[in-house]
N, C-alpha and C positions, 0 to 999 in steps of 0.2 A: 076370606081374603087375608094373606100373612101383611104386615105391618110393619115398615123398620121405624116408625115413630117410638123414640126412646121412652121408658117409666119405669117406677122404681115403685115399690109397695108401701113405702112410708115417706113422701118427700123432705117433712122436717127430719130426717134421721140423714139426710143429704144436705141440707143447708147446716148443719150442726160441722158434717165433715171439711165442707166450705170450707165454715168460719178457722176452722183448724187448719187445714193446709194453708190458709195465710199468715197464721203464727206458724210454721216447725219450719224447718231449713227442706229445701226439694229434695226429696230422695235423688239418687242413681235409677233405680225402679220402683216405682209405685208398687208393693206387694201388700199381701194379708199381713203381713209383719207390720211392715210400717204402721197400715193400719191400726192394728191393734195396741202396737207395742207405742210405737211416739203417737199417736194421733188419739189414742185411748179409745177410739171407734170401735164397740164390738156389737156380736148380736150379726143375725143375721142380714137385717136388714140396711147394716153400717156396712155390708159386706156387699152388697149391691153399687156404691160407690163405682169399685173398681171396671165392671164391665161398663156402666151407665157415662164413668167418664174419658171412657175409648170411643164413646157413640159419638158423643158431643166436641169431641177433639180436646179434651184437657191431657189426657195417656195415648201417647200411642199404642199400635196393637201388642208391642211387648212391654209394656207397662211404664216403659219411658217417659217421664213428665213434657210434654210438648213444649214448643214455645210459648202455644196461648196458656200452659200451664203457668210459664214464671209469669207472664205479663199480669195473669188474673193476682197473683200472690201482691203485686206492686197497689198498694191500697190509693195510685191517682189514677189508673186504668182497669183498675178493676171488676167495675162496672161495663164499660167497652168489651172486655175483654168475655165477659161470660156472656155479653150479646150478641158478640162472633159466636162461640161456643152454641148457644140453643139457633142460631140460623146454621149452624153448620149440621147439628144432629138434628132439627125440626125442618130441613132444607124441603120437604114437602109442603109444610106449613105456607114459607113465607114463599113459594115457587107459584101458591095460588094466589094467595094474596100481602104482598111486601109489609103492608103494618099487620101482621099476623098478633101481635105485642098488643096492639090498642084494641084488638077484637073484644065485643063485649062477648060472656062467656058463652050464652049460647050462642051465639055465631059462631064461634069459636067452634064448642061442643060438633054446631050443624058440619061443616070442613072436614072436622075430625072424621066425624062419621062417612065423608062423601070418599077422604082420601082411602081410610080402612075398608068400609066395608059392614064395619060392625051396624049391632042393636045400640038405637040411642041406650042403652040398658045395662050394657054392656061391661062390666068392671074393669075390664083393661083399658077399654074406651077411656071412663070416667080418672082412670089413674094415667092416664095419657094425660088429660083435662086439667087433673090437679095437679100433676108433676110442670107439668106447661107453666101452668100460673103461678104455681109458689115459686118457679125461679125467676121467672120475668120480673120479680117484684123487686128481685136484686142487682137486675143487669139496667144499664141505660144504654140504650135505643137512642139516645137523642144526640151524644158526642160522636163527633168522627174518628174512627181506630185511628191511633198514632200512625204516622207514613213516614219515609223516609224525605227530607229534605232535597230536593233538584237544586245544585249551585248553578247561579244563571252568570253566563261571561259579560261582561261587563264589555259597551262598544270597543273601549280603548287597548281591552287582553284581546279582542279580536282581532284589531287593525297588528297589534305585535305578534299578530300568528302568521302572518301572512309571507309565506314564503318566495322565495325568486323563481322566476319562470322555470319552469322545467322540475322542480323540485319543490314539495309539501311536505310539512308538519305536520303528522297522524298523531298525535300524543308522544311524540318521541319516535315516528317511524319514519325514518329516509324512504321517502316514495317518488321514482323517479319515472317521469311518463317521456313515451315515445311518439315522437309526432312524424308524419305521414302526410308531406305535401307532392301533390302535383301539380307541372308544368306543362304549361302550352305553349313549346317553343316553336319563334316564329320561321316561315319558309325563308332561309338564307343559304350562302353557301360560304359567306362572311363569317371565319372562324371568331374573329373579334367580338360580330356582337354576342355567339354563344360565354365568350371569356368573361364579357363585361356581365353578363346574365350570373353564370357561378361566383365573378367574385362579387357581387354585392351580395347573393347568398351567403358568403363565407362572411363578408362583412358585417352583415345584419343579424345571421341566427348564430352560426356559430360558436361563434366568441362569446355569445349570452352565458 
């Protein structure tokens, strides 16, 4: 059974990379360049980076540094920010069980094996296993990702929002409603009482 569970063949050779994308300035695109040339990341297995951090959502698929890339680079959310990152490329992990993070390793291991398919034995298995755990080690689980602030109206901006009959305040949009009354006018043949009927209509809404 095929596996989109992300791994890398040497994980300290990806925490190394980490550490360095939070010193250098963000690229334009995440390339082998960058890598090598600002990042001094070489070797094959520094070169795994690049697909491994498309999985996890830090590059987009054309190597563009995401948003959770700058946010991991910000050393107060940086923690938050690669624990997004491994629920969003281990999103099978935590789909079966939400503290996938606190799993001891064989439970862990046993999941692995239930999601893949694999031999507990299995080397891709086990570097699933150790790619999991040696970055879990760097992410906090336990903050809430930064969100954007809700400003709450305040009673008294409410009561001054309150438009006159016929007409509201949509954030600055003139919205003018049409109203829709009927009459049960009574059996006469007294033009009068119809007169005194429309004009207290004209008296009452109109002029509003």
């Amino acid at each position: 059974m095929a596996t989109k569970l992300p791994y890398v063949n040497a994980p300290g050779s990806i925490v190394n990379v980490l550490q360095k994308v939070k010193e250098a300035k963000t690229p334009e695109r995440f390339t082998t360049d960058f890598l090598e040339t600002k990042l001094a990341a070489r070797g094959g297995n520094s070169r795994q980076f690049i697909p491994f951090a498309k999985k996890i959502g830090l590059l987009n698929s054309d190597g563009t540094p995401s948003d959770l890339y700058k946010t991991f680079r910000n050393p107060a959310t940086s923690g938050t920010a690669l624990a997004q990152a491994l629920k969003h490329g281990y999103r099978e992990l935590f789909e079966r069980n939400e503290f996938a993070n606190s799993m001891k390793k064989e439970d862990l291991k046993g999941l692995i094996v239930e999601i893949t398919g694999l031999e507990p034995t299995n080397r891709v298995l086990l570097l699933i296993c150790q790619t999991f755990e040696t970055l879990k080690k760097l992410a906090d689980f336990e903050r809430e990702p930064p969100s954007q602030p809700v400003e709450a109206v305040q009673p008294e901006e409410e009561a001054s929002r309150v438009a006159s009959p016929g007409q509201h305040d949509l954030g600055g949009v003139d919205l003018r409603l049409a109203y829709t009354i009927n009459l049960v006018l009574p059996k006469t043949d007294d033009p009068a009482v119809f007169n005194a009927i429309f004009r207290s209509l004209r008296d009452n809404l109109m002029k509003r």
